[in-house]
C-alpha positions in Angstrom: -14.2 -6.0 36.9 -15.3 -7.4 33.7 -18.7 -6.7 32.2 -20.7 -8.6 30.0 -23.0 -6.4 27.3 -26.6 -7.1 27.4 -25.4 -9.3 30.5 -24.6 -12.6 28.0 -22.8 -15.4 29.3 -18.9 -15.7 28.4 -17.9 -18.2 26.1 -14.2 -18.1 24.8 -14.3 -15.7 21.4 -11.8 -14.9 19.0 -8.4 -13.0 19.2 -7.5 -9.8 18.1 -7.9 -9.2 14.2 -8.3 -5.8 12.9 -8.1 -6.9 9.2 -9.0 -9.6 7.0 -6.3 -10.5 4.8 -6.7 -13.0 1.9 -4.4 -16.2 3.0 -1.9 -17.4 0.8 1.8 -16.9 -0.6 2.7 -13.5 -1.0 3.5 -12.0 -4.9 6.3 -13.6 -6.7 8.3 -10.0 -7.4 10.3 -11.0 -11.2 13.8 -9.8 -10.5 16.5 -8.7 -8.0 16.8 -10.8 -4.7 13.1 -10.9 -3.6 12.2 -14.0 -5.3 8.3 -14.6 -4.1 6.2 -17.1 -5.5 2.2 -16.2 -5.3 -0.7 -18.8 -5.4 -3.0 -15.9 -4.1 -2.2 -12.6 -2.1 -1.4 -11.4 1.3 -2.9 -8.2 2.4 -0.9 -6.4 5.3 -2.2 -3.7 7.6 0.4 -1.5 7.3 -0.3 2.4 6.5 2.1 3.2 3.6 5.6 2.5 3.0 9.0 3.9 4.3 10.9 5.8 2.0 14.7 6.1 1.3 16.8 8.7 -0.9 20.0 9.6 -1.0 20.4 13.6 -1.1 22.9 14.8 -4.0 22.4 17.6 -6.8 21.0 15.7 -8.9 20.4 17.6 -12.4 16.9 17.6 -13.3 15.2 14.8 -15.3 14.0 16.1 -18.7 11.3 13.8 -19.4 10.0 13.2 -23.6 6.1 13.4 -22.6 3.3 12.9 -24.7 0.0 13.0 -23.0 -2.6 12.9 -26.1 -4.4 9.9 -25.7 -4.4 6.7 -28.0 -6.2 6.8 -31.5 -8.9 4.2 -30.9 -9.6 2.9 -34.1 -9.8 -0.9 -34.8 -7.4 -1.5 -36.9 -5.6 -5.0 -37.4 -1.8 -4.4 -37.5 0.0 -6.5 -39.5 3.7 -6.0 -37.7 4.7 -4.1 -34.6 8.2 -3.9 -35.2 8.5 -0.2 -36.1 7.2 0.0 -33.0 9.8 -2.4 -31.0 12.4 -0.8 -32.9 11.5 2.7 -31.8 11.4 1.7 -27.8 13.9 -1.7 -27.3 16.9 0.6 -27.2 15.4 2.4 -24.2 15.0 -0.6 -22.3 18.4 -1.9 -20.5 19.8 -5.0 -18.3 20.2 -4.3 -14.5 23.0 -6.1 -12.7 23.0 -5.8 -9.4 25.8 -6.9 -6.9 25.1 -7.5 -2.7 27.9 -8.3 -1.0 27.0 -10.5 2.1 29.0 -10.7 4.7 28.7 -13.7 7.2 30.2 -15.0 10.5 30.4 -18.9 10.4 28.8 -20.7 13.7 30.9 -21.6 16.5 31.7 -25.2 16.9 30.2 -26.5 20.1 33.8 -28.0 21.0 35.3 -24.7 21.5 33.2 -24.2 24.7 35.8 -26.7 26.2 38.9 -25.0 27.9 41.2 -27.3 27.1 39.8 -28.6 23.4 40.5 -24.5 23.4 43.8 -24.6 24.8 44.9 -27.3 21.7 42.9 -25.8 18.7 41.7 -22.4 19.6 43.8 -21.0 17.4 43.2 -23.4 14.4 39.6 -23.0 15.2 39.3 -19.3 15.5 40.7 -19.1 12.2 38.0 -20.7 10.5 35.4 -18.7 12.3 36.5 -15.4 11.1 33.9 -13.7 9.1 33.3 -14.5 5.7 32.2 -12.5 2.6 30.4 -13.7 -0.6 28.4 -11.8 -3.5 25.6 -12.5 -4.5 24.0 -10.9 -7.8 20.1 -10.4 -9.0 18.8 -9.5 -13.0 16.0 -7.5 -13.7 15.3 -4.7 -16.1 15.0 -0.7 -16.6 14.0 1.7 -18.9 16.3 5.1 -20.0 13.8 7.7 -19.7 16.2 11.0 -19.8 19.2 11.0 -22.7 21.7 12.0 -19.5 21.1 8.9 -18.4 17.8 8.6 -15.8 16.8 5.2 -15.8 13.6 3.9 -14.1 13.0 0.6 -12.4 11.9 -1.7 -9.1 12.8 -1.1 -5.9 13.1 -4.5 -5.4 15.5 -4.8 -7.9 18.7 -3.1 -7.1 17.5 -3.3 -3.1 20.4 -3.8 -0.9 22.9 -3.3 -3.6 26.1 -2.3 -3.0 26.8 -2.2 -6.7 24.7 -1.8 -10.0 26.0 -2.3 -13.9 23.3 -1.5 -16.7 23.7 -3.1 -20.4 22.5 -1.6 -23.0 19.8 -4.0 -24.9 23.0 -4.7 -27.8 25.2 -5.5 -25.3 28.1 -3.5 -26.9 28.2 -0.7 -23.8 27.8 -1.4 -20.1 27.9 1.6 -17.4 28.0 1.7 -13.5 25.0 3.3 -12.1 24.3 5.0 -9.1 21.3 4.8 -6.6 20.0 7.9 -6.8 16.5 7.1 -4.5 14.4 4.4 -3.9 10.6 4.2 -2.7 9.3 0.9 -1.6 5.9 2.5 -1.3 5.8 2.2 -4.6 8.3 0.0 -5.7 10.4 2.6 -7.4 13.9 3.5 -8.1 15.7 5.9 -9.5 19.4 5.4 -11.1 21.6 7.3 -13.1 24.4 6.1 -15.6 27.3 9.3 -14.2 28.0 11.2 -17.5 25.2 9.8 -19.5 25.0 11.4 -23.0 22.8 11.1 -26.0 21.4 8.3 -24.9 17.8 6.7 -26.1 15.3 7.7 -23.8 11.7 6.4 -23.9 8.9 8.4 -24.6 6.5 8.8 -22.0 3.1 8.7 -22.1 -0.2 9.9 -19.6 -0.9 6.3 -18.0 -4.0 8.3 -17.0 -5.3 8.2 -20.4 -4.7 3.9 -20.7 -8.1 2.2 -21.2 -9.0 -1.5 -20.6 -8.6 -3.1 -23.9 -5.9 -1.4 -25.3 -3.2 -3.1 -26.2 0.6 -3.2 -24.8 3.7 -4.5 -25.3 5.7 -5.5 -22.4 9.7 -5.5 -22.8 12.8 -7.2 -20.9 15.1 -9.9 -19.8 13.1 -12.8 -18.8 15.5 -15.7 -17.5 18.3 -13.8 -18.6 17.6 -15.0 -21.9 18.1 -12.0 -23.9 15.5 -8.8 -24.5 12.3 -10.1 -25.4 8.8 -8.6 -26.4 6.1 -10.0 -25.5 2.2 -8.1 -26.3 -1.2 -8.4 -25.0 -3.9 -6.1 -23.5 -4.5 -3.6 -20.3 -6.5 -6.0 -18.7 -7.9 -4.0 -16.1 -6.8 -0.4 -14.2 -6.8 0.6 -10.7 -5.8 -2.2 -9.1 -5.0 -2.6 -5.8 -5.7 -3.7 -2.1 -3.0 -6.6 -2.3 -1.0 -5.7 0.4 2.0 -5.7 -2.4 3.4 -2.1 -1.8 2.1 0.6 0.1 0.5 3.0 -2.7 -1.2 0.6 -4.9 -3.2 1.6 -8.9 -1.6 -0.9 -10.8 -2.3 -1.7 -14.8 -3.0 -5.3 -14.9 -2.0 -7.2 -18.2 -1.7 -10.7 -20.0 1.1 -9.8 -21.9 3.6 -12.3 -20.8 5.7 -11.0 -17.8 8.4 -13.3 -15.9 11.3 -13.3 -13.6 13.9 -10.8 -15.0 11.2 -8.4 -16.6 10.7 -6.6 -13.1 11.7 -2.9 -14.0 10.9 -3.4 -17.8 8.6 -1.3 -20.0 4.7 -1.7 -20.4 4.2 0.5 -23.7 1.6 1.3 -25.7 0.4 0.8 -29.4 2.8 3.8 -30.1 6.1 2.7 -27.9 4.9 5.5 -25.5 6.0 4.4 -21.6 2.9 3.9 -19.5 4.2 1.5 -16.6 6.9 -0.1 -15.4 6.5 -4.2 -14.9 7.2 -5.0 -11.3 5.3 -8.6 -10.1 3.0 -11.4 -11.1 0.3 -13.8 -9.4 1.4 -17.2 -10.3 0.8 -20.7 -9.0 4.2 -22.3 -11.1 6.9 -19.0 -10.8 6.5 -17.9 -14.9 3.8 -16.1 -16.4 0.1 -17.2 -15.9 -1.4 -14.0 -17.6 -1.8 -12.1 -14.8 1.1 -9.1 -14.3 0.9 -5.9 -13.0 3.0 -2.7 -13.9 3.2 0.9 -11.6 1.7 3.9 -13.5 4.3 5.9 -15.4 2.4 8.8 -13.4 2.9 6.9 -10.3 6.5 6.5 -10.4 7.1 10.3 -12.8 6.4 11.8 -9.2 8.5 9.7 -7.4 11.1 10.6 -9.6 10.5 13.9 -9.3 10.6 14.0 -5.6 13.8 11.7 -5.3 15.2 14.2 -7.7 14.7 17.5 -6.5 14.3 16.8 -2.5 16.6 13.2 -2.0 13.0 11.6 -0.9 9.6 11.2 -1.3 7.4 13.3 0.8 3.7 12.8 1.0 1.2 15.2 1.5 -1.4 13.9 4.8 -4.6 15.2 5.7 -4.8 13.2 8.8 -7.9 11.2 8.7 -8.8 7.2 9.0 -10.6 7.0 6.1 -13.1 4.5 5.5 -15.9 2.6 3.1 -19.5 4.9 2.7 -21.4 1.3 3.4 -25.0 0.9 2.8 -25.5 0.3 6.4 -23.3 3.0 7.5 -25.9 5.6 5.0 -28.4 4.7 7.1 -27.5 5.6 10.8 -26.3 8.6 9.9 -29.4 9.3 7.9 -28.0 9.6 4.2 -29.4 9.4 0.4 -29.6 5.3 -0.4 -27.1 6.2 -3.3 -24.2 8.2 -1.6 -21.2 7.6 -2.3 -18.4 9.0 -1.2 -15.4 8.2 1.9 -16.4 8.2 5.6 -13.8 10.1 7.7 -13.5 7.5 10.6 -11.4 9.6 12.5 -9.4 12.9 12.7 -6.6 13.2 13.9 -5.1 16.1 15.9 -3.4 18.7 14.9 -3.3 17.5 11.6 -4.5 19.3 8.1 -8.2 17.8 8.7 -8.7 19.2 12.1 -7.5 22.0 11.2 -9.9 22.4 8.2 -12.8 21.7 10.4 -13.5 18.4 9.5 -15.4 16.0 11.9 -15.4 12.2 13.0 -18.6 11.3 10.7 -18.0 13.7 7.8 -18.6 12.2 4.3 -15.7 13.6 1.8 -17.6 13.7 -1.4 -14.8 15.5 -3.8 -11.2 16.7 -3.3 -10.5 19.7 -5.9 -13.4 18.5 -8.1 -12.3 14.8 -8.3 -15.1 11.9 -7.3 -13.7 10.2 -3.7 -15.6 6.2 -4.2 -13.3 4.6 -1.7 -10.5 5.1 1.0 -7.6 4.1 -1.4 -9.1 6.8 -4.4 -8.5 9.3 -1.8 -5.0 7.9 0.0 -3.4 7.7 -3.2 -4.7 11.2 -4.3 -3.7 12.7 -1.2 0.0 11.1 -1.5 0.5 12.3 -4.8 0.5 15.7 -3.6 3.1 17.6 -1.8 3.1 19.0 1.9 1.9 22.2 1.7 -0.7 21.8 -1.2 -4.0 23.3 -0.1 -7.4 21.3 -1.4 -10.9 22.1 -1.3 -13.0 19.5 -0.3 -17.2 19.2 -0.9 -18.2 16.9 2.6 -21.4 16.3 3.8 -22.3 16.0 7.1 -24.9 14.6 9.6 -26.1 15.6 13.0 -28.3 13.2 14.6 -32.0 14.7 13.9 -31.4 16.7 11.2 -30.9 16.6 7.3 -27.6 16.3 6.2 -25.7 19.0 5.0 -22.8 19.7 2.4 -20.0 21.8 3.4 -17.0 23.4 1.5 -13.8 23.1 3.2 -9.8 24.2 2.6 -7.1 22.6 4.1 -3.1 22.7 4.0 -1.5 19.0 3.6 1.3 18.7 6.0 3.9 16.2 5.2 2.6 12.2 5.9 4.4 11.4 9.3 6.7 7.7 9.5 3.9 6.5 12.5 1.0 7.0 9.8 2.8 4.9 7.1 3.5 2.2 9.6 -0.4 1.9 9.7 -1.7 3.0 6.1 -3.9 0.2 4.2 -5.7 -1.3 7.7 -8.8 -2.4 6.0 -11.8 -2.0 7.6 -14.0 -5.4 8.0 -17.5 -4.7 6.9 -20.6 -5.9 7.4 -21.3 -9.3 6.8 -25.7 -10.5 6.7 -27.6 -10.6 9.5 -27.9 -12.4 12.3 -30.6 -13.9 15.1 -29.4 -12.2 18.2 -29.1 -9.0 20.1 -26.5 -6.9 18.1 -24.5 -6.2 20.9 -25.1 -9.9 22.9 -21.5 -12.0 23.0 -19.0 -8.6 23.4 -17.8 -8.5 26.9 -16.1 -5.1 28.1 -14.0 -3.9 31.2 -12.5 -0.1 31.7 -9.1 0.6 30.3 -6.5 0.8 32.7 -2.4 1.6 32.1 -1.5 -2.5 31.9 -4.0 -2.2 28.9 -2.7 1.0 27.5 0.9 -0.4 27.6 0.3 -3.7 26.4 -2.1 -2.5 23.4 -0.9 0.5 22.8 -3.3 2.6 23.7 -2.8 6.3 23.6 -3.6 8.4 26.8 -6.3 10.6 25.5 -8.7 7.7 24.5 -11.4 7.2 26.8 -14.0 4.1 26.6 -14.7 0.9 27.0 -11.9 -2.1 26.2 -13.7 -4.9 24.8 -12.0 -8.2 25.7 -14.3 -10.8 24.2 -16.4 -11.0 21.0 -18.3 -14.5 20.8 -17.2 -15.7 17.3 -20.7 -16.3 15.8 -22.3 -13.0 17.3 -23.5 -10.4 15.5 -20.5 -7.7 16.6 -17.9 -10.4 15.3 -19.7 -10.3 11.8 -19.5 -6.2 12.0 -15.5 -6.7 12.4 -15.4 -5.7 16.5 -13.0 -7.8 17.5 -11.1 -8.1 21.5 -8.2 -5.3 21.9 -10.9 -2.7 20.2 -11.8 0.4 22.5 -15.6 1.2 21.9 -15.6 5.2 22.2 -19.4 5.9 20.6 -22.8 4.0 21.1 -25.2 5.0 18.5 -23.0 8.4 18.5 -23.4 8.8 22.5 -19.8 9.0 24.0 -18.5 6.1 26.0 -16.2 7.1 28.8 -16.1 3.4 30.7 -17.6 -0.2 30.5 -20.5 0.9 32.8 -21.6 3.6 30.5 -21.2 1.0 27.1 -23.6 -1.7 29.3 -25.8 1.7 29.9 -25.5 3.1 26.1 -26.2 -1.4 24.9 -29.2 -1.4 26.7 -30.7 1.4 25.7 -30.2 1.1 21.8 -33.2 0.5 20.1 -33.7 -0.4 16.4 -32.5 -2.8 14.2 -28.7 -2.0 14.0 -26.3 -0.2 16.2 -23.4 2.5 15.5 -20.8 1.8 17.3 -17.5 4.2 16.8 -14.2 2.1 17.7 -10.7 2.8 18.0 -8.6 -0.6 16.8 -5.1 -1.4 16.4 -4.9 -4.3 15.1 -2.8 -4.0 12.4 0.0 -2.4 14.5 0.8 1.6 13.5 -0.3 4.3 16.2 -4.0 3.1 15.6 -7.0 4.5 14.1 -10.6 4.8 14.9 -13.7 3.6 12.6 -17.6 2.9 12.5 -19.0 -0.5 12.6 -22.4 -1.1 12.2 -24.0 -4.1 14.1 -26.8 -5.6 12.8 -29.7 -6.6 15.6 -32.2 -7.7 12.9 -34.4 -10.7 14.0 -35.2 -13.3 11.3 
């Protein structure tokens, strides 16, 4: 039996729609097959990225690093060739070689017996499977002198075959695959029997400021190796939906198709990133590239090195945005800051720890947490086992908020949770005229809804099949398909009890506590604040 909250009539709402991605053409990658051409981004739901390696004893990778920071003084250089000179060498050409294998379509006439019975055999001939090659460009850098070399994933993926060039084209070598990590867009190759070679020196991309300036190095257009400079335009960047894991370096230096893989350097030739995608509207440069940290992809390496993989560490939360609105219900200082735990899950690190659905993680070992992906790629950068303090505070309806000191032991990130990593959370958007909760209709779950949405056993509360599109709940991000466990932090076991819990919220929002997933994964549960305010 279906229910209507705060009894309103049923009009036809929206579907399910757990995130709000920004439309358009996804990133235009700049070598290897995946050719993408961006006018502006796609952001996925998906929790992290798979990973891949391939297991060998690999020696280890004895990385030149240099972590004092750039000296900052203006100074107006004249010439940066002693600069090119020291790092172009380290830079290579990456030639990689897919072989595709295909089986030619039947023709129609052959379905005929006795066209059979004449031509089968001519026919069958021409229908036996087929192979061709097909070959992608991009770029990497040497970063060990036994032959380590650093590029995209997206580069050499699905290669059955990889050649690297040295930038003076008098020595090629085959390379092997030693691990790739799409969460990332990272790989790791090897050139067997590598020797003397000149590796790049690397620098701390932790240490890169906006404004300093960078010199970006490949093989656009197969052209030839070519140096082009500008400025870190801005750091952190992320929530595109590009990889799984994303703090990229944005820069205007001029990046195009052939320089994925290349170097980003610094003033000094020092390694901070490696190039990997662009947002274009034509397919060439536009000034707007992106690069991985050089920290971001040393411990990928090092993982893929030592283990054959990347593990992840996982404390097992859904983690999501501290929003004004969310301060107040659960009685907070105007100017927290920090990352809501949405949910814990159990049996993981964070249960274990003793942290609870409502928790606000303030630090982890000492380090600020402003927003979910601060802490997600903090967490991943850390391997299973790692124990972390964390400062939370915590609210319990009626009394002050308190902060807490907690320990817990990162267990390894399981495949389910990176099939659901970056969901984003919708937030609030203004205010509205009605009733906060008027337009959401609910009905109990049953096991058709379970199957059909996924829904695991243990949740108990109230399905909500329609959200009118221009109610307040819509504008909080509830949308059909979500399961509505907590009213105003009261638990909702059915629909009757969420009708109940509607009609007796008073004040001008309410907290409602939701389990969604609609961005595929196992799910994850997350406040939502609804907004009842009259104008």
């Amino acid at each position: 039996m279906k229910r209507s909250l705060r009894n309103n009539g049923s009009r036809r709402g929206n579907e399910a729609d757990g995130c709000a991605p920004l439309r358009g053409n996804p990133p235009r990658y700049l070598g290897g097959y995946a050719v993408l051409v961006a006018v502006m981004l796609m952001a996925f739901c998906a929790e992290g990225a798979l990973f891949s390696g391939k297991s060998t004893n690999n020696p280890p990778a004895k990385l030149n690093v240099q972590e004092t920071p750039l000296t900052r003084e203006v100074k107006t250089a004249t010439s940066f060739a002693p600069i090119v000179k020291k790092v172009a060498p380290s830079v290579v050409n990456i030639y990689s070689t897919m072989i595709v294998r295909e089986r030619p379509r039947q023709n129609p006439l052959l379905d005929d017996p006795l066209f059979r019975q004449f031509f089968g055999e001519r026919f069958n001939e021409q229908l036996q499977p087929r192979e061709h090659k097909e070959q992608g460009l991009g770029s990497g850098i040497i970063v060990t002198a036994d032959g380590y070399i650093l590029t995209g994933n997206h580069v050499i993926e699905g290669a059955d075959k990889v050649k690297v060039a040295l930038a003076s084209g008098q020595k090629e070598y085959d390379a092997r695959i030693i691990g790739t990590d799409p969460a990332t867009d990272v790989a790791v190759l090897k050139i067997e029997d590598g020797k003397d070679l000149p590796a790049a020196i690397i620098a701390d991309s932790d240490k890169v400021e906006v404004g300093d300036t960078v010199l970006a190095i490949g093989n656009p257009f197969a052209v030839g190796q070519t140096v082009t400079m500008g400025i870190v335009s801005a750091i952190g960047r992320g929530g595109f939906g590009v990889t799984g894991y994303e703090n990229f370096i944005q820069t205007d230096a001029a990046i195009n198709p052939g320089n994925s893989g290349g170097a980003l350097v610094d003033a000094e030739g020092r390694l901070v990133g490696i190039n990997t995608w662009i947002i274009s509207r034509s397919g060439g440069n536009q000034g707007i590239g992106f690069a991985v940290p050089i920290n971001m992809a040393r411990y990928v390496m090092d993982r893929i090195t030592r283990e054959g993989k990347v593990t992840r560490g996982y404390l097992g939360i859904n983690p999501q945005s501290l929003t004004i609105g969310l301060a107040k219900e659960f009685n907070l200082p105007d100017d927290s800051s920090g990352v809501m735990v949405g949910g814990v899950m159990p049996g993981t690190a964070a249960e274990k720890a003793g942290l609870k659905n409502g928790d606000v993680i303030l630090e982890i070992n000492g380090k600020k947490m402003t927003d979910p992906r601060t802490l997600q790629l903090l967490v991943a950068q850390m391997a299973p086992g790692t124990k972390v303090t964390l400062r939370v505070l915590r609210s319990e309806p009626g009394k002050a908020p308190v902060e807490k000191t907690l320990t817990a032991t990162l267990i390894e990130l399981p495949q389910e949770a990176m099939a659901g990593r970056s969901r984003t959370s919708p937030t609030e958007h203004g205010r509205s005229s009605l009733d906060a909760l008027e337009g959401v209709e609910v009905t109990d779950l049953d096991s058709r809804a379970r199957r059909q949405l996924d829904i695991p056993n243990t949740t108990r509360g109230a399905l909500v099949t329609n959200v009118e599109q221009d109610s307040n709940a819509s504008e909080a991000g509830l949308r059909a398909g979500d399961v509505i466990l907590e009213i105003d932090r009261q638990p909702v076991r059915n629909a009757d009890d969420a009708v109940a819990l509607s009609q007796k919220a008073k004040g001008e929002r309410v907290l409602l506590r939701v389990w969604s997933n609609a961005g595929g994964g196992q799910g994850g549960t997350r406040y939502i604040v609804v907004d009842s305010t009259k104008h």
